[in-house]
C-alpha positions as CSV (number, residue, x, y, z in Angstrom):
1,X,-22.0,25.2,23.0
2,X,-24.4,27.0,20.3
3,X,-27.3,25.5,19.4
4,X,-28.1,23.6,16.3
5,X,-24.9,24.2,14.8
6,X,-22.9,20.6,15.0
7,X,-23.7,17.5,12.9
8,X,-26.0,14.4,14.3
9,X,-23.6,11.9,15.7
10,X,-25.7,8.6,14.8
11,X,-24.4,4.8,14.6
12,X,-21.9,4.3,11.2
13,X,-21.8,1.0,9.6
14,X,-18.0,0.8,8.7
15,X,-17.3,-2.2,5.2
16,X,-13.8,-3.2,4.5
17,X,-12.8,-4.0,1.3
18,X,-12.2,-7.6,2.5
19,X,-16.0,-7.9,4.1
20,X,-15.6,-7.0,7.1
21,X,-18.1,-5.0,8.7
22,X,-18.5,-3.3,12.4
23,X,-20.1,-0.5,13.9
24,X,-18.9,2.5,15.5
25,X,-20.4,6.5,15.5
26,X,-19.7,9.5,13.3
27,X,-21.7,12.1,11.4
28,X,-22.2,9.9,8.5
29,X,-24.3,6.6,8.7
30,X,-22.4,4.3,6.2
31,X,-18.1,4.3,5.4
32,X,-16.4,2.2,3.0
33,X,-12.7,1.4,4.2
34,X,-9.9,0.1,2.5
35,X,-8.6,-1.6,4.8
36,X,-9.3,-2.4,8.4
37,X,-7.4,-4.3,11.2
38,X,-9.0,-7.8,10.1
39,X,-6.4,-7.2,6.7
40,X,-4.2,-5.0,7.7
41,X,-0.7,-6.2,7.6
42,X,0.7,-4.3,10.5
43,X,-2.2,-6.4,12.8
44,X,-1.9,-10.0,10.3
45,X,1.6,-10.1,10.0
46,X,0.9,-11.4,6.1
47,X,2.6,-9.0,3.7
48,X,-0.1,-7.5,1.2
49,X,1.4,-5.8,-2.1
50,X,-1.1,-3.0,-3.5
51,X,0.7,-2.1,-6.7
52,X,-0.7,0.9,-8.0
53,X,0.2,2.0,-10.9
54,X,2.8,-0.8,-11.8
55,X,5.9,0.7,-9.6
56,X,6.8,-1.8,-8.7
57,X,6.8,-3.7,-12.1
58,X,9.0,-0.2,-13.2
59,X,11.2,-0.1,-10.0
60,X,12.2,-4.1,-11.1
61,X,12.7,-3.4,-14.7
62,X,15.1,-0.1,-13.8
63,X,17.2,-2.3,-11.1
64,X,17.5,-5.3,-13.7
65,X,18.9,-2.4,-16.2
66,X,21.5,-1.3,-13.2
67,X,22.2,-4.9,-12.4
68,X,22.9,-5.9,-16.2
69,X,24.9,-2.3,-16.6
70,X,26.9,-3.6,-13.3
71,X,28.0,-7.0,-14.2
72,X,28.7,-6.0,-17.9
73,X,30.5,-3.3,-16.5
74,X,32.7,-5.6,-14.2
75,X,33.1,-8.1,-17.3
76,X,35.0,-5.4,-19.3
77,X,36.9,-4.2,-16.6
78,X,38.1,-7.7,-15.9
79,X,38.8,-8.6,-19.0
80,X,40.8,-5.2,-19.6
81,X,43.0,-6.3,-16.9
82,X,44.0,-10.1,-18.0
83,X,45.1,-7.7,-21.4
């Protein structure tokens, strides 16, 4: 290997966005993280809903618009038969 060319690799101090700390090594000395396996749900088994953006708000108000357009839908048709 060349000399003087890579990066120190010193102790990092890794925070999770739920306060968890621990330490491991990289180039930097401090990370911020997300999420980590203390909160993740994968490792808590405790489903966590990050909403960004309101899609999922959006994705309920569009399948409450199919759902109404499907039962109206069905009310007509029903009601064209009995005629």
């Amino acid at each position: 290997m060349k000399a003087d060319i890579h990066p120190d690799y010193v102790e990092c101090r890794v925070t999770c966005s739920c306060g968890n700390t621990f330490t491991t090594r990289s180039t930097v000395p401090e990370l911020r993280a997300e999420l980590c396996a203390e909160c993740h749900p994968f490792y808590t088994g405790k489903q966590k809903l990050v909403d960004t953006g309101g899609r999922v708000e959006r994705f309920q108000r569009r399948y409450a618009k199919a759902d109404a357009a499907k039962t109206s839908a069905a009310k007509t048709s029903a009601a064209k038969k009995k005629a």
